[in-house]
BAFIRO-193546 format. One line per 3 residues: number of its first residue (from 0); for each residue x, y, z of N, C-alpha, C, CB. Coordinates in Angstrom, 3 decimals. Each point is the difference from the previous one (the first is absolute). Glycine has a CB too. Layout:
! BAFIRO-193546
NUM) X:Y:Z:X:Y:Z:X:Y:Z:X:Y:Z  ...;
! end
This chain:
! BAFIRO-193546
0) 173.417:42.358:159.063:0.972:0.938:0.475:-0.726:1.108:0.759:1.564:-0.544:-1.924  -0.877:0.770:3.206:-0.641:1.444:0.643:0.366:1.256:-0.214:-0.278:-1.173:1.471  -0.453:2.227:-1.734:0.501:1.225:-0.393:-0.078:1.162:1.189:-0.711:-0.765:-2.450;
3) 1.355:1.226:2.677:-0.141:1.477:1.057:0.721:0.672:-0.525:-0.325:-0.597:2.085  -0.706:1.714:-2.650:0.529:1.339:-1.005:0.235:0.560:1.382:-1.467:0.463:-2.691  2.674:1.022:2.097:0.436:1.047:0.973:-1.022:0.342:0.783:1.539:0.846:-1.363;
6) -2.948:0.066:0.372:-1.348:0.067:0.978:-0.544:-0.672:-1.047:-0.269:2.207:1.619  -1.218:-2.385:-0.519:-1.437:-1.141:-0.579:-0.979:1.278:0.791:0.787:-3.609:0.174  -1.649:4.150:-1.046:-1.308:-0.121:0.126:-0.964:-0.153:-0.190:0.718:0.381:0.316;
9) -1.748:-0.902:0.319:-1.286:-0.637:-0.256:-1.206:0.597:0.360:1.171:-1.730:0.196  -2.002:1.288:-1.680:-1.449:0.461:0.903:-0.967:-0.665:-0.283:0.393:2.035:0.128  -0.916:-2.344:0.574:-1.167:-1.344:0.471:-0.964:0.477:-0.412:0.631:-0.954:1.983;
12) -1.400:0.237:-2.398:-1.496:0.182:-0.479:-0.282:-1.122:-0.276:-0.073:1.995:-0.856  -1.036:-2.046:0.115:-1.648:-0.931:-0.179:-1.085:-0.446:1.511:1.602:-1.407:-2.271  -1.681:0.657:2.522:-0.805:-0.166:1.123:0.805:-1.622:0.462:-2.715:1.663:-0.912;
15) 1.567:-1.630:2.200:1.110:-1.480:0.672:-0.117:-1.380:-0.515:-0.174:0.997:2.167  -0.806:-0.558:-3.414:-0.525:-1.614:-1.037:0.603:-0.068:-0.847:-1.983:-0.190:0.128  2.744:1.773:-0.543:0.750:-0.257:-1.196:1.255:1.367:-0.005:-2.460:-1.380:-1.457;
18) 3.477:1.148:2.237:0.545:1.035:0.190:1.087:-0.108:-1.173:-0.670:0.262:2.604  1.670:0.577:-2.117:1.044:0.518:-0.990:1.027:0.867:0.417:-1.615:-0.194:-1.421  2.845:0.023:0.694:1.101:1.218:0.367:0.584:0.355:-1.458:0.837:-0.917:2.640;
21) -0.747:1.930:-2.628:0.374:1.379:-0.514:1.528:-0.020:0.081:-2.201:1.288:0.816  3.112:-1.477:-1.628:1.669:0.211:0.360:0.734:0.978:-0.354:0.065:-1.885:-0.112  0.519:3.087:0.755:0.823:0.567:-0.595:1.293:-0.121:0.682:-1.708:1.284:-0.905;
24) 2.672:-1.535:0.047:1.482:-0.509:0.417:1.166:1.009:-0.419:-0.833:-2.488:-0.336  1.710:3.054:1.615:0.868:0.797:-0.924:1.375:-0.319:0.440:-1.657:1.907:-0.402  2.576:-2.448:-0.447:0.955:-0.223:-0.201:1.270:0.846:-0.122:-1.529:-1.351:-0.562;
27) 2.647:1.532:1.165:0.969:0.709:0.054:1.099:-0.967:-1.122:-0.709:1.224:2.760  0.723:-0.988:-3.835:1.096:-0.276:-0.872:1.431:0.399:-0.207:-1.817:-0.177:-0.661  3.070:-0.767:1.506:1.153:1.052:-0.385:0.810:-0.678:-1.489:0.472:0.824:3.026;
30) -0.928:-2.119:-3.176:0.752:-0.439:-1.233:-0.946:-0.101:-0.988:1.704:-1.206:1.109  -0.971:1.056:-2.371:-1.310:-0.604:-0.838:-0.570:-1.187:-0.471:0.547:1.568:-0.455  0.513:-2.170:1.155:-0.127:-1.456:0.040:-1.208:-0.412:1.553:3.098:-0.280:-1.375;
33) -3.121:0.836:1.874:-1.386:0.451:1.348:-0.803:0.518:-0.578:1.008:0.555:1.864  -1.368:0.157:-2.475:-0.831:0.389:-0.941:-0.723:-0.704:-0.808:1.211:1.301:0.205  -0.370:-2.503:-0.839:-0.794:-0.824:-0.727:-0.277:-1.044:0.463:0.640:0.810:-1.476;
36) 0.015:-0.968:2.676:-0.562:-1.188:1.092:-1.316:0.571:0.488:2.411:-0.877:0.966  -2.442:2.060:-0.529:-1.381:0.441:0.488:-1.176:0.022:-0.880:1.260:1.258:1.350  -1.033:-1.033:-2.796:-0.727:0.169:-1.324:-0.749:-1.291:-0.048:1.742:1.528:-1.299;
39) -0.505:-2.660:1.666:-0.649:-1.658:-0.690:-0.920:-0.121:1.212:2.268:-1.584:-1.415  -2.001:1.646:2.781:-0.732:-0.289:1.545:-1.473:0.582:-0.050:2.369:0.285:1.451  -2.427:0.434:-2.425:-1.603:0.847:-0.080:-0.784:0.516:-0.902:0.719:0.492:1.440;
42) 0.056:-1.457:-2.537:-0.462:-0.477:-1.406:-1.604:-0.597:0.356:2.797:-0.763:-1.063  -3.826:1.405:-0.158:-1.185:-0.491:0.170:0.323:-1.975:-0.295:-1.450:2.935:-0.904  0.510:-3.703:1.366:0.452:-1.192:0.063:-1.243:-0.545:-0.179:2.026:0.161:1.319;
45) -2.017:-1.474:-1.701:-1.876:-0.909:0.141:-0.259:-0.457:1.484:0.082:-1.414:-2.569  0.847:1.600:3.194:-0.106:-1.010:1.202:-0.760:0.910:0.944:2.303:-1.503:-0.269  -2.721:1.053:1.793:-0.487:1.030:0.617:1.264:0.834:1.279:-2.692:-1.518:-0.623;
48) 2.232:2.618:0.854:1.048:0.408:0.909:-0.915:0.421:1.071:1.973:0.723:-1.608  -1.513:-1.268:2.645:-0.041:0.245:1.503:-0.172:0.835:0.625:0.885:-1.011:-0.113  -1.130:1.734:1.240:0.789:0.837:1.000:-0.285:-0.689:1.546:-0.267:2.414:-1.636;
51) 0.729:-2.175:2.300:0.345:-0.842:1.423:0.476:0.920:0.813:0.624:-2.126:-0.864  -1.599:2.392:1.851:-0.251:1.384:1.064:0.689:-0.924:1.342:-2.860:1.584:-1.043  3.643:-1.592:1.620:0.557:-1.034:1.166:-0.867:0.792:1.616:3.165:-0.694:-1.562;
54) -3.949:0.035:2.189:-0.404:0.394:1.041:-0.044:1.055:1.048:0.239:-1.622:-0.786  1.078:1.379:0.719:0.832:1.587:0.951:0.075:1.297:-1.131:2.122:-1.685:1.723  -2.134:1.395:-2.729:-0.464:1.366:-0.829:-1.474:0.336:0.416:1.514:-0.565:-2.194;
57) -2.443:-0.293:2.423:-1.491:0.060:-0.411:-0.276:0.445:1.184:-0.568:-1.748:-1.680  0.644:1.609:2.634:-0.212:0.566:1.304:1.195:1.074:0.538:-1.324:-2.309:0.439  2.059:2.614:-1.087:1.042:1.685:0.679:-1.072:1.107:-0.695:3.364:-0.745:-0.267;
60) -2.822:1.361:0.977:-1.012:1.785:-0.074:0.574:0.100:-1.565:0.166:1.808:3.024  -1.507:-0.937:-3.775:0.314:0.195:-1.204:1.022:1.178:0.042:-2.228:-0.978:-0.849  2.026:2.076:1.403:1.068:0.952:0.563:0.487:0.497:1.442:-0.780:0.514:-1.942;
63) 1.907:-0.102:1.519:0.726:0.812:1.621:-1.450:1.159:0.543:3.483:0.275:-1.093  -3.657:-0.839:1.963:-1.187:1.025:1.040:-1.180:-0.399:-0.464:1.180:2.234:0.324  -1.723:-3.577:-0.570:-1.045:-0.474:-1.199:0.021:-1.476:1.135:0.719:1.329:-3.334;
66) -1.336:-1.605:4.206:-0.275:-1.777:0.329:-0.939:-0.570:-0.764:0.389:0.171:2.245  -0.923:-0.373:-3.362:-0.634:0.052:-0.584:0.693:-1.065:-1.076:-1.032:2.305:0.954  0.779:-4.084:-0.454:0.995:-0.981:-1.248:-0.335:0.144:-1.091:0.354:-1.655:1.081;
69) 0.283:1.340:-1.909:-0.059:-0.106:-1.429:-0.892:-0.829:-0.627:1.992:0.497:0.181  -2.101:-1.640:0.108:-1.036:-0.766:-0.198:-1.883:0.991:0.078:2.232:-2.225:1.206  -1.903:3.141:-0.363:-1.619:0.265:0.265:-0.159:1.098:-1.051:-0.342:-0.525:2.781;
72) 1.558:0.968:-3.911:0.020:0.830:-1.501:-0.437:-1.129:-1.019:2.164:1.817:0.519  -2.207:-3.192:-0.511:-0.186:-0.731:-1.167:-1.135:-0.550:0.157:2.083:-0.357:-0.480  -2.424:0.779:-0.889:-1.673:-0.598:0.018:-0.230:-1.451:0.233:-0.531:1.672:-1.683;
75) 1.355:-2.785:1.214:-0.326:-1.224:0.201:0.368:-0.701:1.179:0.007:0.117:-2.099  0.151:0.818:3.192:0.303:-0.127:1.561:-1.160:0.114:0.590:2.106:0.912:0.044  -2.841:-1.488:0.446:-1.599:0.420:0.435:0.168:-0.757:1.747:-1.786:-0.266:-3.109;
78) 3.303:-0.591:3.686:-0.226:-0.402:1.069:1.804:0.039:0.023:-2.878:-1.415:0.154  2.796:1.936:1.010:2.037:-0.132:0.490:0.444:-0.894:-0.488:0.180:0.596:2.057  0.438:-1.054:-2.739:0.908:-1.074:-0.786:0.934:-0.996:1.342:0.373:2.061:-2.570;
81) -0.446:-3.113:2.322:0.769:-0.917:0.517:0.875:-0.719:-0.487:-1.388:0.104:0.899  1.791:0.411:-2.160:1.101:-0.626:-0.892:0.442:1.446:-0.843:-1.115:-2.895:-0.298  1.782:2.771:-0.763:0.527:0.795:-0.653:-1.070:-0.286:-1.003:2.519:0.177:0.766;
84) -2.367:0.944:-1.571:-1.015:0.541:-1.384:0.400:-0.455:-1.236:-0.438:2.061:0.975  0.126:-2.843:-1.492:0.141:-0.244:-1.696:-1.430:0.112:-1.135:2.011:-1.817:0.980  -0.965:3.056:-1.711:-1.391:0.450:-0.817:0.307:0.474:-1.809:-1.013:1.139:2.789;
87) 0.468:-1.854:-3.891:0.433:-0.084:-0.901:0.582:1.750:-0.638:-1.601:-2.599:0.001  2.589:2.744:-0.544:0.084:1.350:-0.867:-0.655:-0.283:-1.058:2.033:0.820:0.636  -2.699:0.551:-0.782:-0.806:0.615:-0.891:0.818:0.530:-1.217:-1.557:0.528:1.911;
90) 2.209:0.199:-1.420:0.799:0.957:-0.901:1.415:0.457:0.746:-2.382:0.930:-1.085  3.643:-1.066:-0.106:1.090:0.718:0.935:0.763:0.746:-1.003:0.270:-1.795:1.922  0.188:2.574:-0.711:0.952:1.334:-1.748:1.475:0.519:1.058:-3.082:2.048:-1.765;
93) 4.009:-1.792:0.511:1.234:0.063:0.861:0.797:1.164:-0.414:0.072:-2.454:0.319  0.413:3.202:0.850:0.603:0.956:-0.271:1.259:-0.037:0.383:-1.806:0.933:-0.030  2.937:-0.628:-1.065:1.385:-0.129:0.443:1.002:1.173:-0.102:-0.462:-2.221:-0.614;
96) 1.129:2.435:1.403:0.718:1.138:0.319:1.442:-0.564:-0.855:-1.351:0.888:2.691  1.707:-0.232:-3.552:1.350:-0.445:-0.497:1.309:1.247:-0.206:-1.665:-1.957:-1.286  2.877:1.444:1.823:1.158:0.645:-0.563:-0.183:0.799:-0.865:1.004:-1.508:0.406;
99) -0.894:2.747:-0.474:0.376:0.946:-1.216:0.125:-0.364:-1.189:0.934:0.926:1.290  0.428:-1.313:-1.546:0.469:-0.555:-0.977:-0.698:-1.139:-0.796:1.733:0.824:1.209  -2.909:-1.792:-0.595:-0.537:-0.720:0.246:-1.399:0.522:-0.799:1.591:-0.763:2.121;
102) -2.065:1.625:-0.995:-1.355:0.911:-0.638:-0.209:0.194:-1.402:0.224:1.249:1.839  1.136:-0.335:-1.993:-0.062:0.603:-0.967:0.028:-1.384:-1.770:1.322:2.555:2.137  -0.552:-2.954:-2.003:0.442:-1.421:-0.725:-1.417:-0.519:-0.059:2.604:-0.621:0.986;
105) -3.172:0.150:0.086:-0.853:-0.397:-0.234:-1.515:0.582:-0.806:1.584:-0.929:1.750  -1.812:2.419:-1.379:-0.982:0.493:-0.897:0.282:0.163:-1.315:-0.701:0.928:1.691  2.159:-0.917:-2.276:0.228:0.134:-1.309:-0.465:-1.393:-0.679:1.963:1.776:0.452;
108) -1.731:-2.695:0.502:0.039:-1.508:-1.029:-0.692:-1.044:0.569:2.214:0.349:-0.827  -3.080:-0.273:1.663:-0.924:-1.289:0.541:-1.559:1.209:-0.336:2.006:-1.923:2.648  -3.031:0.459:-2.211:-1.444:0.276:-0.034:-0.153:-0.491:1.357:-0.792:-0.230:-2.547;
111) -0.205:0.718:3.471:-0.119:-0.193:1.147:-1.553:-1.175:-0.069:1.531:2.745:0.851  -1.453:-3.557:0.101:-1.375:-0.816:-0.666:-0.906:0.742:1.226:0.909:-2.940:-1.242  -2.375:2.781:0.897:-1.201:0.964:0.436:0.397:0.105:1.073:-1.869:-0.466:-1.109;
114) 2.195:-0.942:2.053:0.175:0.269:1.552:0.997:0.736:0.468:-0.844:-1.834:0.241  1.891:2.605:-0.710:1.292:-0.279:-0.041:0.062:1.792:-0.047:0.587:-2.953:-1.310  0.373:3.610:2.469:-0.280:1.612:0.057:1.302:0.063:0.582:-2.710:0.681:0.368;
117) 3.881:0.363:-0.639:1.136:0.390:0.125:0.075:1.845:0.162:0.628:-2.518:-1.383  0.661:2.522:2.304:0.655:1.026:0.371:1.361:-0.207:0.348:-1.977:0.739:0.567  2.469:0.572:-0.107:1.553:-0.161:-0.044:-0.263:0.023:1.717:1.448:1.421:-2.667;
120) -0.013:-2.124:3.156:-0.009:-0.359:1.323:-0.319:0.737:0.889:1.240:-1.098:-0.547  -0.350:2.755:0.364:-0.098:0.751:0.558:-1.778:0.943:0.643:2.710:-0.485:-1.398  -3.512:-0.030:0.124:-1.297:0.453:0.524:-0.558:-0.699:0.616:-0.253:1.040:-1.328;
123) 0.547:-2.419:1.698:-0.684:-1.013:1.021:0.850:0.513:1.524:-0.493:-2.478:-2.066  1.812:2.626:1.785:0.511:0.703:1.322:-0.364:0.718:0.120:1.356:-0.390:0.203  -1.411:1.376:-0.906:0.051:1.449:0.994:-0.779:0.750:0.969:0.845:0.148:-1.607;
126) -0.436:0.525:2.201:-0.605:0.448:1.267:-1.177:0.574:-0.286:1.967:0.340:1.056  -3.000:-0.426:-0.761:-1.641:0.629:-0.083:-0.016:-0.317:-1.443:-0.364:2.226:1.868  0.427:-3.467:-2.781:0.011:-0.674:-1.468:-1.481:0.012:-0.255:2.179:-1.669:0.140;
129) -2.795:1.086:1.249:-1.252:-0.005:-0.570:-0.886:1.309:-0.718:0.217:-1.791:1.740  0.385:2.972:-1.091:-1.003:1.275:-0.244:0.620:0.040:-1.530:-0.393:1.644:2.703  1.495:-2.285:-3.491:0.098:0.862:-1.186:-0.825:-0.312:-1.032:2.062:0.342:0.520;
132) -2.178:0.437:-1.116:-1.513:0.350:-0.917:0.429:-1.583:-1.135:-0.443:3.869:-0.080  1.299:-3.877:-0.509:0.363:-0.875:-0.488:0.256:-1.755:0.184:0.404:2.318:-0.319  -0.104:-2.339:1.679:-0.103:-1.177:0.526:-1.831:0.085:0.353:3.031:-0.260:1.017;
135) -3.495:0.617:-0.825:-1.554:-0.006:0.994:-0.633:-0.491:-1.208:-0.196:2.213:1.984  0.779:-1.666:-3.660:-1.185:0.148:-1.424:0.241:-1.802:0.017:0.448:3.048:-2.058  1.145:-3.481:2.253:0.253:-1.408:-0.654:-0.857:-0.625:0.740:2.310:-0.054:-0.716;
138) -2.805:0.147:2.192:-0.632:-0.970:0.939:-1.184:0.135:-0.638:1.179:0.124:2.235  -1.950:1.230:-2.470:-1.541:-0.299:-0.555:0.042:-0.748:-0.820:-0.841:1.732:0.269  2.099:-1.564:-1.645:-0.414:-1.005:-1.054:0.193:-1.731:0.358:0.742:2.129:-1.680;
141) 0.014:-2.386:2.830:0.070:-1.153:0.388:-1.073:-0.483:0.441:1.880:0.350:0.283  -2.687:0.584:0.107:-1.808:-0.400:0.538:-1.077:-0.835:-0.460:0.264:1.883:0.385  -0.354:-2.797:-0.166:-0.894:-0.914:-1.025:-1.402:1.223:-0.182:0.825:-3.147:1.083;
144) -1.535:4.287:-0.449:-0.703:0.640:-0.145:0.794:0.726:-1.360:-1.178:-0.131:2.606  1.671:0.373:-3.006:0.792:0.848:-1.205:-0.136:-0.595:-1.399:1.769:0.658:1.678  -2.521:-2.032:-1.666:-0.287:-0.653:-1.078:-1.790:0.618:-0.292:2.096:-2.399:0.621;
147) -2.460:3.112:0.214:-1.497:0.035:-0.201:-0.152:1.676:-0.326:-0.805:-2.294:1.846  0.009:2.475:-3.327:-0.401:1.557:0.453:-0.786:0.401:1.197:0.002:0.195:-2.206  -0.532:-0.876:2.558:-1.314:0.294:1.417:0.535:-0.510:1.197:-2.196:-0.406:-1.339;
150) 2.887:-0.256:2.292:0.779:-1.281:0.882:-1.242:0.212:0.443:2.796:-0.215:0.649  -3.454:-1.124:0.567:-0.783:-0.398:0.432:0.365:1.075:1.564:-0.375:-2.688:-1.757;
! end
C-alpha cells in the first residue's frame, strides 16, 4: 500500500555506500477513525520501509531563489541522478494534529507509542504555529537527537 501523509519530511544521511532517510510525517486528523488509520500506517513493523525520491523532485531547486537541486543536499547523491532515488528508512516518527474534542479524549485515555507525537489541530494551522514555544518544544522532542544526553 502507498502512503502520502499531509506533510513528509526527510533527512538523508549516511554516505553513498550506505545511506538512509530519516522520516518525519505529519498528519492532519479530522476523524478518529483517520486517526487510527494513520496510527496502524506507521506502526513500527518487521518489514522494511522505503522512501522513493521521484526524479523531478531530485533535480527542482531546493528553494524559491535557491537553483541549487535537491539531490546535490543528499549525501548518497555523489553524481546527478538519472532515475529516481530509493533509500532505506532509518527511523520514522509521526506527528498528528487532532480535533479538539479528539485531543483532549485522547490524552485522558490512550498511550502514545515512542514514534507517535500529538497536538490539537489548531496549532498545526495556525498562522506563524511554528514560532509557538510549545509547538517548537514537541518538534525537539520528536528529534531523534532528543534521545541522547550529548547528540552527535
Amino acid at each position: 500500500m502507498r502512503t502520502v501523509p499531509d506533510q513528509l519530511w526527510l533527512h538523508f544521511g549516511g554516505t553513498p555506500e550506505d545511506p538512509y532517510a530519516d522520516i518525519l510525517c505529519i498528519e492532519a486528523c479530522c476523524t478518529f477513525q483517520n486517526l487510527l488509520d494513520k496510527r496502524s500506517r506507521f506502526a513500527p513493523s518487521t518489514t522494511s520501509l522505503l522512501a522513493f525520491c521521484p526524479l523531478p523532485w531530485l533535480v527542482a531547486p531546493t528553494q524559491p531563489g535557491d537553483d541549487t537541486p535537491r539531490w546535490r543536499m543528499i549525501p548518497a547523491c555523489i553524481a546527478e541522478p538519472l532515475v529516481g532515488l530509493t533509500l532505506p528508512v532509518r527511523d520514522i516518527r509521526m506527528l498528528c494534529g487532532l480535533q479538539r474534542e479528539h485531543y483532549t479524549g485522547f490524552t485522558r485515555n490512550q498511550v502514545p507509542q515512542p514514534h507517535e507525537y500529538f497536538c490539537p489541530m489548531e496549532a498545526l494551522t495556525a498562522h506563524e504555529g511554528h514560532e509557538n514555544p510549545s509547538m517548537r518544544s514537541l518538534i525537539v522532542r520528536a528529534s531523534m537527537t532528543s534521545a541522547f544526553v550529548d547528540p552527535p
